[in-house]
N, C-alpha and C positions, 0 to 999 in steps of 0.2 A: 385537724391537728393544729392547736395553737396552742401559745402559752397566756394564762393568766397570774395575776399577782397582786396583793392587796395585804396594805395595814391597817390597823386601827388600833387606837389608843383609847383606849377607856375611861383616862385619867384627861381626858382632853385636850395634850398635847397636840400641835398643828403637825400634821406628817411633812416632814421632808420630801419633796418631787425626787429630789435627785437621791433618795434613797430605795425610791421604785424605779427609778430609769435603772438602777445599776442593776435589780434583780429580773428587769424584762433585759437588759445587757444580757444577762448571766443565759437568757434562755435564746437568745436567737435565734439559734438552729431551729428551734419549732417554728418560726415564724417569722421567713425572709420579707413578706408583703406588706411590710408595715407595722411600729411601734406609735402606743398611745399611753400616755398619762394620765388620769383624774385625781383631783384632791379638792378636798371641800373640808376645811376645817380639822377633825382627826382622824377623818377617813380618806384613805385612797386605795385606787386600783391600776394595775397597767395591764396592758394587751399586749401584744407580739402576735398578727396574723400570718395564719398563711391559706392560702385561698385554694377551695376545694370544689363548694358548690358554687351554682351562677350566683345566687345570694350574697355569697360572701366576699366576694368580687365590687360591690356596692357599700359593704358595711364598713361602720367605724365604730370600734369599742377602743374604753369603756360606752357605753349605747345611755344618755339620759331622758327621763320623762318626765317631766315634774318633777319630784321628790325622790324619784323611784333612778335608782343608777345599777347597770347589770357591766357585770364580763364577762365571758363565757367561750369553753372549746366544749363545744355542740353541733350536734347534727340531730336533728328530729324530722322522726321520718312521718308521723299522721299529722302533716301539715295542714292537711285536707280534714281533716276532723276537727282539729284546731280551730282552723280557720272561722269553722259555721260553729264552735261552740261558739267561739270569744265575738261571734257578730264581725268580722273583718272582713265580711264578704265586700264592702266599696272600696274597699285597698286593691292594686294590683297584685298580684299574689307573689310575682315574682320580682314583686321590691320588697318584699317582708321577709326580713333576713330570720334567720332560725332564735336570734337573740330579743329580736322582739316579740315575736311569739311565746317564747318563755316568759316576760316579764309580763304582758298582756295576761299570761295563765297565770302568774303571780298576785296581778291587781284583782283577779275573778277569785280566787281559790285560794288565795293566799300560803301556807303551809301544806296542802293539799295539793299544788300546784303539781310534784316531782310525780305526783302518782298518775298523772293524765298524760304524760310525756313519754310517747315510745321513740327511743334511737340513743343515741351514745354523747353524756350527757357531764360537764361541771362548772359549777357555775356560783357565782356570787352575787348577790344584789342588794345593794342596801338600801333601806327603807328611812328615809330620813320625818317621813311620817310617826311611825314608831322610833325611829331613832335605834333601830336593831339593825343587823348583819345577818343574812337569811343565807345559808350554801347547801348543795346538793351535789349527788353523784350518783349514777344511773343505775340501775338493779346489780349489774354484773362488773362495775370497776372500770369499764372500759376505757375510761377517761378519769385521769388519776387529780389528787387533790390531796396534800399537805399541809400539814398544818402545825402553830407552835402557840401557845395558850399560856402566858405566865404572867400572874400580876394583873399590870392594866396597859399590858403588851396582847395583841391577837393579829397575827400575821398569815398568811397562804400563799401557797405557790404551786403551778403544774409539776415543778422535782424539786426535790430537797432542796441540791445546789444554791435556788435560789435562797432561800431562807437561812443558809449558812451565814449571809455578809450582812445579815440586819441587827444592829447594835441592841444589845439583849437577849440575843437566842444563843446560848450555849452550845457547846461543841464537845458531848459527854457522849462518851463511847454505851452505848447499851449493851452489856456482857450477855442477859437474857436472850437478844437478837444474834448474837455470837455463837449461842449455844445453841439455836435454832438450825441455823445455818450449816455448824459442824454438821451435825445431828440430820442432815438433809430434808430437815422437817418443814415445809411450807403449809401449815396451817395455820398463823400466826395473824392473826386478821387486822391489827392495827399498831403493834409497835414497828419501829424501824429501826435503823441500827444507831439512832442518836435518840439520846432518853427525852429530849423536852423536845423533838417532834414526831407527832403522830399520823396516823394514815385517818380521812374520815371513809365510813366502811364502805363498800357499796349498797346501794340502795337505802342510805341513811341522808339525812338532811341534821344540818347544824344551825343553831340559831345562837345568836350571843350580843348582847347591849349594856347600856350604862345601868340599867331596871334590869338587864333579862340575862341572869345567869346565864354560862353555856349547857347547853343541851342538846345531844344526837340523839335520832330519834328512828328507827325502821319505817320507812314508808311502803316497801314492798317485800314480800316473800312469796315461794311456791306457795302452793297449796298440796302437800300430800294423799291430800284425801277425796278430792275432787277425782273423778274418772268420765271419760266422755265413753259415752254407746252410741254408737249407730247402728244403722240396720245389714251392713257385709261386711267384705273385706273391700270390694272396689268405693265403696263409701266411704273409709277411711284412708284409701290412697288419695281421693281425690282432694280429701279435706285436707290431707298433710301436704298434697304437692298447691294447691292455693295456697297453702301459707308462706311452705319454703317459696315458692318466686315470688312472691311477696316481699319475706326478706331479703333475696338478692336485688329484686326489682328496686326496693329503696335505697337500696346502697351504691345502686350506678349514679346514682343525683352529683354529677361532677362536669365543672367547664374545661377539663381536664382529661388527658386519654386514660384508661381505667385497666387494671392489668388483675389477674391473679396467679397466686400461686398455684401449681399443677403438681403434685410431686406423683401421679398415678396413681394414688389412693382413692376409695371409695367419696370419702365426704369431698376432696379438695378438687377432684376430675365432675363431681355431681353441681358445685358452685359453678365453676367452668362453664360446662353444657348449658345449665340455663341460663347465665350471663349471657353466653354467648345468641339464644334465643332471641333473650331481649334486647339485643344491642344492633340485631339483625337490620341492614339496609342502613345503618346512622355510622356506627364506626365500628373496627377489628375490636377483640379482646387480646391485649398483650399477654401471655403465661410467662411464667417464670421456672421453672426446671431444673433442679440440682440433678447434674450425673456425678459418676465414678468411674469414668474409664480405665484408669490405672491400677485400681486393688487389683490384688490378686484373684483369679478365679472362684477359688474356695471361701473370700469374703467376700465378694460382688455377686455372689447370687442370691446373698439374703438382702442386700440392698439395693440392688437397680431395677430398678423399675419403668424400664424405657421402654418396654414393648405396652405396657399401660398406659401412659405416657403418650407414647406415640399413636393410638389408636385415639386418642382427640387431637392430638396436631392436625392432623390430618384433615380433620371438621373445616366443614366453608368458616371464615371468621376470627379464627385463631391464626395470632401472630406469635409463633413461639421465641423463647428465647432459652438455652440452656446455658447454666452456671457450672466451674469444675468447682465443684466441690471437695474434690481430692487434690486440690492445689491449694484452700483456704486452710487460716491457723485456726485451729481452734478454743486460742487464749489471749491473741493479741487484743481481737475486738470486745473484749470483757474489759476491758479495764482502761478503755478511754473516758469511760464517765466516774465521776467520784461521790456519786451519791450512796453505793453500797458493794459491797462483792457477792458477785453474781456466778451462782452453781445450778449453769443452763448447758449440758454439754452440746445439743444441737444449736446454741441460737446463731453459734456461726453461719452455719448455713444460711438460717435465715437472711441474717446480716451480708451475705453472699447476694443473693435473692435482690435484697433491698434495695443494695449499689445498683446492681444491674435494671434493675428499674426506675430508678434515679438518673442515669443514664440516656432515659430514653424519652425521658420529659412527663413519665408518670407522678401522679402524687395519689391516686388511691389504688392502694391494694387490699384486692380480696383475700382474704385465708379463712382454711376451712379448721382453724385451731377445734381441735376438742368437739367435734360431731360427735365423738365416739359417747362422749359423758350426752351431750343433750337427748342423740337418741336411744341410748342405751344399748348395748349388745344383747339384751336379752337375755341371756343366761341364767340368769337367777328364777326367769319361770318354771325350769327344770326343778331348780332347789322347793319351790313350792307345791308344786303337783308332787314330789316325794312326800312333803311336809305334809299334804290335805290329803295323801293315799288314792290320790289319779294313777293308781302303776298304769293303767292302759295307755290313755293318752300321754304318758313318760314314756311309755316302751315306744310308742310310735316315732315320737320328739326326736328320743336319741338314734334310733334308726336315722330318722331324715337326716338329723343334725351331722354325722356318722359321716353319711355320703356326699350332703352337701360342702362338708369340711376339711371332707379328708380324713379324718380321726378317728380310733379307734374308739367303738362306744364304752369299752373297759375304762382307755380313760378320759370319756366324759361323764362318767359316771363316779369315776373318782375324784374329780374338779368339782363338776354340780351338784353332786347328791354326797359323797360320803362326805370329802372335805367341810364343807359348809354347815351341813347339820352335826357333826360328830366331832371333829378336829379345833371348827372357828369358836364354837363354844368352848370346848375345856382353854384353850389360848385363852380366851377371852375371862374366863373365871382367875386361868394362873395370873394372865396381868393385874386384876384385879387384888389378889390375894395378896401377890406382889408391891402393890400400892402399897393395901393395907399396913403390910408387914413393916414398909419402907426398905424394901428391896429394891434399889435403881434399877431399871431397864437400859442403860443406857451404857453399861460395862465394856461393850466390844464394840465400840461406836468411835469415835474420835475426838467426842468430847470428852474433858479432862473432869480429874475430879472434882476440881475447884469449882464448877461453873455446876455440877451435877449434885453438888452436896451443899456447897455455899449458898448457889443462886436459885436452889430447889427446882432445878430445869426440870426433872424428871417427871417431878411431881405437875409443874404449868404445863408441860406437853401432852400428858395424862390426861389432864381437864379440858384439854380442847378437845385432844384427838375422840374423845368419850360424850361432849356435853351432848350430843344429838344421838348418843346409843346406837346398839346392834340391833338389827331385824331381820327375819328370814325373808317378810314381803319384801316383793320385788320393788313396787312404787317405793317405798321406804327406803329400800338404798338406792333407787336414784335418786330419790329427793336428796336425802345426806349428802351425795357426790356432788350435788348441782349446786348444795347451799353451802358449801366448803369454801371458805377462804383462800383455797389454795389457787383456784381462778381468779379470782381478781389478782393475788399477786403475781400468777403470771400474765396477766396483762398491764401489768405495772411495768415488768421486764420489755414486756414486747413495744409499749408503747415507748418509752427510750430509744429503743431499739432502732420503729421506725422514725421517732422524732429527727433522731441523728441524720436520717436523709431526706426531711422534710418531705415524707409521707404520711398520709395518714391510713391505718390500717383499719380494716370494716371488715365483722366476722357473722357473718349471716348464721350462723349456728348460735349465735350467743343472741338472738333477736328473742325478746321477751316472748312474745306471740309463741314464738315455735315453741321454745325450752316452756312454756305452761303447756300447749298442747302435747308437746310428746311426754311428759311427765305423766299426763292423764289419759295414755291409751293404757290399752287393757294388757296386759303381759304377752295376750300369744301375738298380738300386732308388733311387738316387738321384738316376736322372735316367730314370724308366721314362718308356718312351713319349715322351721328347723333350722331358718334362716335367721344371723345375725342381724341384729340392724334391717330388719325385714320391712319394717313400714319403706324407709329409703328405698331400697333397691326396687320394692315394686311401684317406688311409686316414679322413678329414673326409665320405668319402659319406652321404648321411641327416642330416650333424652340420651342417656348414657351408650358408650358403643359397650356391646353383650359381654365382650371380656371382661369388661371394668365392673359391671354389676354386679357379675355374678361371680368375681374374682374371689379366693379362698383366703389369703392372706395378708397380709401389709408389711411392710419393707422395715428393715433393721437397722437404723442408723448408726446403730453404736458401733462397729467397725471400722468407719472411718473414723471417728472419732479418737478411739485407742489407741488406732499407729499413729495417725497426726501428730495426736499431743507428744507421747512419746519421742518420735522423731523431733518433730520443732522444740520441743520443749526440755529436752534432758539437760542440758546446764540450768535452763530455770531450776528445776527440780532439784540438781542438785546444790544450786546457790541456795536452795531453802534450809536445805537440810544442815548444808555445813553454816548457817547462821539464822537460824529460826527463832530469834529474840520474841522478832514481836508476836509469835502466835505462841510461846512454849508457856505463857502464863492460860493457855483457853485449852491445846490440846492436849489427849492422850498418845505420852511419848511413844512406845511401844508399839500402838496400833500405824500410828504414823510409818515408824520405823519399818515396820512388816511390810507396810502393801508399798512403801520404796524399793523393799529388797526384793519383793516379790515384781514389780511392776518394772519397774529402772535396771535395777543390779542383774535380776534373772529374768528379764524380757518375759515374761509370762502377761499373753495378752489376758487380764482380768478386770470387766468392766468396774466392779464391786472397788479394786484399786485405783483404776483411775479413776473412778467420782472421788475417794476417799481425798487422791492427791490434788485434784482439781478443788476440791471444798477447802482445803490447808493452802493452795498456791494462790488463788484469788480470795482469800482472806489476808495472808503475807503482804499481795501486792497492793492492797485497799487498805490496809492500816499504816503502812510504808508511805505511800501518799497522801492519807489523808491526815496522818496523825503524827507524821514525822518516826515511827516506828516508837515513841513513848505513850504510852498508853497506861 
């Protein structure tokens, strides 16, 4: 986790120093260990470290070679393969920071470079050879990269923020991102909420010069069609449990104590265990643990998860730590950054989490974000053995799935077999027709008409939500979940998140390796034995303690959440209402009105309301600040 930042002038203008010092100013917090400068005529770059692996404890960026000038917040994890492509074997290994490696992959491969690169990755390099500006970012977003394109202006920065104070970049509200937002829609893959700066995508590479128009480019994608066979089932445990400690294994690479999150859940106690494996005999694994001791009985037991939880405490190795999370706000820490307003109702937690490990003189944290999208639940291979007339092997599925789950096979059969083939289709034709007709979808929503008729929201939301279609295969909707924008932009959030404590967060579930291999197991690996997420659990035997494997549920945060807000927040709420200037130009009055009266005036905990009021109060308090409330 560092910050980079770079201009260039097209027009050949000489870059101001002290116009990059002010936007590595502007990012400190990502990067207490040192600030750097470069400028060479209309190009420049600055850094902002902060130090993670041994590596970067020795480096200095911007990093020069000749002609060739990089900056970069990276971590690349097949250093080892690297190394014997690019011939670096007479170098020490461990003076070859992760920045020279990159540009090294840059001078062999040129454009070509990002697709040899596995780990969490963005970066700039300029080529004073070509006299181009060469930038990337890693399959999955995990490492954010901004940008503003105007004229013979080309500017970037790790968060907007910076890019705000550089003379020539406008500060225009993007109502389209406004109407996203209302609308809780994160699929939006490259606008922000200021119109002349953009997101570059994940897994895209930018290139731009005085000769080389701009142009992003895909360097990487799943593959939906690829499928791996082997010859069992312990064949394919063993091949998925190589990879996963693979990816935890490369994520410990820190001069620093290493911590993760534990909330009891399947994916985040499974990271846990094998960290802690590998860490065995060198140093403890710090956890982090959000409780709830004060809810009320009848919402603390869809949320606490201490007896999971506590059966890895317990493990030689583990250093716990637990966070009250029923003491944190959950709207104060949304709106210390002003780069966008943010409708995350758990990231307090997290943000909880963070502190506490920041505390304790950590900088990397593990999180098991979103296991559930890379290994799939499985689910859908019910939907298919209906689809291909397997009743047998379905009758046996839902039996298993039945007992394993708890649930009644009536309604898993009405989730995976009726819904999906009979329901998801006619929805899926009305929305269409609805298009057609120019019927908005978008009427009981909170966005206003203005944004839904003017700015033809309905219609751009339509086009994303659709460009990659419905499918009954299973592979096919995981692919679609895996290749959704909506991940990267929540690793947009998250990466702010930890920036602010000068952590950097590593999500072993978002490791390229795995998300291709488990995209390409065969459907019942995914749901072996009737079991969710099946490949995992069997492949956690020995690793995980027996309860947490083979656990049936996962915990419900949105409880706390509800009273919190509520509580802490009822004058906010009501300051909005009695003077909601600057949002009554984007929302829908009426809908706003109702889930106040419903949410505030008649305490009716209803989660559907408080997102409604949460997505109107941190838009309120983000245009208020950032735009003086005229807009």
């Amino acid at each position: 986790m560092s910050a980079i930042v770079g201009l260039y002038y097209l027009d050949q203008r000489p870059v101001d120093a002290a116009i990059l010092s002010k936007m590595i100013d502007v990012l400190a917090h990502r990067g207490p260990d040192g600030r750097h400068v470069w400028c060479d005529r209309n190009i420049g770059f600055g850094h902002s470290m902060l130090w993670t692996t041994p590596e970067s404890i020795h480096e200095q960026l911007p990093f020069t070679k000749g002609e060739l000038v990089i900056t970069a917040d990276a971590r690349i994890d097949n250093r080892k393969d690297l190394i014997e492509a690019l011939e670096l074997g007479n170098y020490p290994a461990e003076k070859l920071s992760d920045s020279q490696l990159i540009l090294a992959a840059y001078e062999k491969w040129q454009e070509h470079c990002p697709e040899k690169l596995i780990g969490d990755f963005s970066f700039a390099i300029w080529d004073g050879y070509q006299q181009k500006l060469f930038c990337a970012r890693d399959p999955m977003g995990i490492k954010p990269f901004y940008y503003h394109c105007s004229g013979q202006l080309f500017c970037f920065a790790s968060e907007i923020k910076a890019l705000l104070g550089v003379p020539g970049v406008p500060q225009q509200l993007n109502e389209l991102k406004v109407g996203c937002h209302l609308a809780l829609f994160g699929e939006e893959p490259i606008q922000t909420f200021y119109q002349d700066v953009l997101k570059l995508q994940a897994g895209h590479y930018l290139q731009i010069g005085h000769t080389h128009p701009l142009k992003t480019e895909r360097y990487w994608s799943l593959d939906p069609h690829r499928e791996n066979r082997l010859s069992s089932d312990d064949e394919y445990t063993d091949a998925f449990l190589e990879i996963f400690t693979e990816a935890v294994r490369c994520r410990l690479r820190s001069a620093f104590p290493i911590s993760s999150t534990l909330s009891g859940g399947l994916d985040s106690s499974s990271i846990a265990c094998v960290a802690r494996k590998l860490l065995a005999g060198r140093q403890n694994l710090h956890t982090f643990s959000a409780i709830f001791p004060s809810l009320p009985l009848a919402e603390r037991q869809w949320i606490d998860e201490r007896h999971y939880m506590d059966a890895v405490k317990q493990l030689e190795g583990i250093e716990a730590h637990d966070v009250r999370a029923d003491q944190l706000n959950p709207l104060i820490n949304l709106l210390w950054q002003d780069d966008e307003p943010i409708c995350a109702p758990n990231l307090y937690i997290h943000q909880g989490l963070y502190q506490s490990a920041q505390n304790q003189g950590v900088r990397v944290f593990l999180d098991g974000i979103d296991g559930d999208s890379t290994l799939s639940h499985g689910w859908p291979y019910l939907t298919e053995l209906a689809y291909t007339g397997h009743w047998r092997t379905l009758a046996k599925l839902v039996t298993a799935s039945a007992r394993n789950h708890r649930i009644s096979r009536k309604s898993i059969v009405q989730q995976q077999v009726f819904y999906p083939l009979l329901v998801e289709p006619l929805a899926t034709i009305w929305q269409h027709l609805c298009h057609l007709a120019n019927c908005h979808f978008l009427g009981d929503t909170l966005v206003g008409d203005r944004l839904t008729q003017t700015m033809g929201l309905a219609d751009y939301m339509y086009t994303l939500s659709h460009n990659q279609g419905r499918s009954i295969s299973p592979r096919q909707q995981h692919w679609s979940g895996l290749s959704s924008a909506f991940y990267p932009n929540v690793m947009e959030i998250t990466d702010k998140a930890t920036a602010r404590f000068s952590l950097e967060g590593r999500y072993p579930f978002f490791d390229r390796r795995l998300m291709e291999f488990c995209l390409a197991l065969p459907s019942d690996q995914k749901f072996r034995n009737g079991w969710s997420r099946g490949i995992l659990r069997f492949a956690m035997t020995d690793i995980l303690p027996s309860e947490v494997q083979w656990r049936r549920g996962k915990g419900q945060l949105g409880a706390n959440f509800i009273r919190r807000f509520l509580a802490l927040e009822k004058d906010t709420l009501g300051s909005m209402m009695q003077s909601p200037e600057s949002i009554h130009p984007y929302v829908n009055k009426s809908t706003l009105q109702s889930a106040y009266d419903n949410y505030v005036v008649s305490n009716k905990s209803n989660g559907d309301d408080a997102m409604t009021l949460l997505s109107a109060v941190t838009l309120s308090k983000w245009l208020e600040q950032s735009f003086s409330g005229a807009v």
